[in-house]
N, C-alpha and C positions, 0 to 999 in steps of 0.2 A: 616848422615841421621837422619832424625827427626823422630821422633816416634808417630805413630797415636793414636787418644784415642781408647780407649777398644768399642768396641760395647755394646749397652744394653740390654747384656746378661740379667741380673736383672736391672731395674728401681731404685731400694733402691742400687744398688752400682752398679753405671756405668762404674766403672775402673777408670782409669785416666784423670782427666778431663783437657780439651783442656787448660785451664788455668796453669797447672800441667806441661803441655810438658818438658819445658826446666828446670823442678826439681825432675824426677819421683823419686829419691832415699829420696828426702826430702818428699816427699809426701806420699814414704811407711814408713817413720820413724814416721810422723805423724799418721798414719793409728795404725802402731804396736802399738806407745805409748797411746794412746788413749786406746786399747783392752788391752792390757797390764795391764794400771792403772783400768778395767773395772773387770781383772779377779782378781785382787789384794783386789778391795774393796768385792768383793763378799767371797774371803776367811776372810779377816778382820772384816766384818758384822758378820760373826758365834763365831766371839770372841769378838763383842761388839766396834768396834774401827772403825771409820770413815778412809780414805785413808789418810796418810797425819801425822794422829797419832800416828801410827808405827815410823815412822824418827823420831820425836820427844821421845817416848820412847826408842829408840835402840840409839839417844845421852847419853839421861842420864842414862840408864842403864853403858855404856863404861865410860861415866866421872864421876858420880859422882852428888853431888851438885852442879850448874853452876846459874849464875845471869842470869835471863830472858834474858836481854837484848845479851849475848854471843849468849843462846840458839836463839834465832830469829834468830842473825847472823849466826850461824853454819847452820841454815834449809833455809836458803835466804829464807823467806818469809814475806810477809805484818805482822808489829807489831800485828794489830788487829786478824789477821787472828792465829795469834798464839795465841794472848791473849786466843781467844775463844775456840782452842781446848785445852790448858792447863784447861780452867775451865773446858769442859765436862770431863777431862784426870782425874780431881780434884773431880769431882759428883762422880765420880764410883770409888777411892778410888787408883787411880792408882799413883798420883804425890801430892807429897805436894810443898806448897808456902810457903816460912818464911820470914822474914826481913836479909840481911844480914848482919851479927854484926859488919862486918868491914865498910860499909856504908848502915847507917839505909832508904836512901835513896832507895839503891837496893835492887832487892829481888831475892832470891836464890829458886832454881826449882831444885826437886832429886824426882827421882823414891822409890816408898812406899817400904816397904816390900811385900804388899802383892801382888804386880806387878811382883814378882818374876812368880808367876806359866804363865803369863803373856809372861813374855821373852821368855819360852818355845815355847808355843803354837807361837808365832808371828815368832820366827822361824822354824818351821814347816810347817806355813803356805807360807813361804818364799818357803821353800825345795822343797816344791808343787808346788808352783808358776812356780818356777824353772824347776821342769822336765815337765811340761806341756805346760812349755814357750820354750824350746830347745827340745821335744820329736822330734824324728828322726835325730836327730844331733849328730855326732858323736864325740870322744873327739876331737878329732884334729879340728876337723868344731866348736867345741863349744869354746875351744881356736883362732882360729884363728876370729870370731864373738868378743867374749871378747876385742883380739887385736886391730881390726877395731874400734869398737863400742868406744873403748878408744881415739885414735886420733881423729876421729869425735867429741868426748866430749871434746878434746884440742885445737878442731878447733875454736869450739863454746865457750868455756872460754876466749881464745884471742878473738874471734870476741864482745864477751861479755864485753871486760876489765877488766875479772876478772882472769888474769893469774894467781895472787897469789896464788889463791884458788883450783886451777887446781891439779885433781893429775899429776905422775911426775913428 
């Protein structure tokens, strides 16, 4: 049985729209992730960091000094797009860029010292994220979400071609 769109209840969000039908689960994952990365930058803004710039800090915090170019690859994103938040990361004191001495070529990207008080708060904000993002769930529902939420992202790595990179 096919499923009708929502009435408009509200005009600014109609439910699911007729276009929608035969995806409604992909159309709430779009829904969440969008709200999701909306409530993420709003705790991130009170600590000075655009959405986007957190993954980039919580790599090099875990590794270490890494050659830009890894870095780009570990965040799959546009070279430029990383360029640009390494420099605002670089303005406020949070990453340094050096030359890497084994190829003067590359260049190597590690989190400052003073990025330390940094780590904290961006997990914190995480923590927050987190129980306001699964509030009324219970543990068992927040595992079994976790589980799902995981194959979905295995589904999507294969359909991506990126199996290697997949967890499991």
């Amino acid at each position: 049985m096919k499923a009708e769109p929502a009435g408009p209840a509200d005009p600014a969000c109609p439910g699911l729209p007729s276009a929608a039908l035969g995806g409604p689960v992909s159309h709430a994952l779009a829904r969440v992730a969008r709200l999701h990365r909306i409530a993420a930058g709003r705790l991130l803004k009170g600590l000075g960091l655009y959405p986007g710039q957190e993954f980039l800090m919580m790599c090099l915090w875990d590794a270490g000094a890494v050659r830009q170019a890894e870095l780009i690859k570990a965040v799959d994103l546009d070279p430029s797009t990383v360029t640009k938040m390494l420099q605002r990361l670089e303005q406020t004191g949070h990453v340094r860029r050096r030359p890497d001495p084994d190829d003067r070529r590359a260049v190597l990207v590690e989190a400052t010292d003073d990025s330390c008080a940094l780590h904290s708060d961006v997990q914190r904000a995480w923590t927050d994220l987190e129980d306001h993002t699964l509030a009324g769930l219970g543990a068992a529902e927040r595992e079994e979400l976790t589980r799902l939420l995981a194959k979905v992202e295995a589904n999507l790595c294969r359909e991506a071609g990126e199996a290697g990179d997949c967890p499991g």
